[in-house]
N, C-alpha and C positions, 0 to 999 in steps of 0.2 A: 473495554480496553481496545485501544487501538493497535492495528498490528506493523502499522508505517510508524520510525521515528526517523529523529538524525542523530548525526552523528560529524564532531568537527574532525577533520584528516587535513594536517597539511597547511590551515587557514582558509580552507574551502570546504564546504558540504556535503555528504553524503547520507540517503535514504537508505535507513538499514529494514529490512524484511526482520520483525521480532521472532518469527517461527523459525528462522537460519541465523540469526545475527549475521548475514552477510547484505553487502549492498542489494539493492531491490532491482529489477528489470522490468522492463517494458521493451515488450517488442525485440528481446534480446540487446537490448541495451543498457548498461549499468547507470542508476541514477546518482552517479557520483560526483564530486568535483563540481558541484555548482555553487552558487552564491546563495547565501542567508535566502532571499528573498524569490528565485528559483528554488532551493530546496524546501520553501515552506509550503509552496504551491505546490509542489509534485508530491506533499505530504497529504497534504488536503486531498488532490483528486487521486492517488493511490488511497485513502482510507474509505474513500467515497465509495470507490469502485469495487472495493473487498466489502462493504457494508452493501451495494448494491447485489452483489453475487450470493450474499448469505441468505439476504431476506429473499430475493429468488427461489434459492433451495427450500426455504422452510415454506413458500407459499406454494412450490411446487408439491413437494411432500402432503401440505395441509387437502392440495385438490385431489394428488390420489387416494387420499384418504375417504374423500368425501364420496368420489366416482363410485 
């Protein structure tokens, strides 16, 4: 499951965080108000980046395990 969707507001795009249903950040910036084609891509590399952090943790977790 992914945890970036969109969501349409207005006729323009926003990136909602599934775990808040509110719009998403980066860098303290809301990813909102953008275009179809901006909001698919900041969906893509927001889910990338939450699938990058996870598999971190778990590979973290697996090496203390092993040490």
């Amino acid at each position: 499951m992914c945890r970036y969707n969109l969501r349409m507001e207005d006729g323009l795009w926003t990136v909602v965080d599934a775990t808040t249903q509110r719009p998403a950040e980066l860098n303290n910036v809301q990813m909102a108000r953008m275009t179809w084609r901006e909001a698919c891509d900041m969906v893509d590399i927001l889910n990338n980046l939450d699938r990058i952090s996870s598999l971190s943790e778990c590979y973290e977790a697996s090496a203390k395990a092993i040490a």
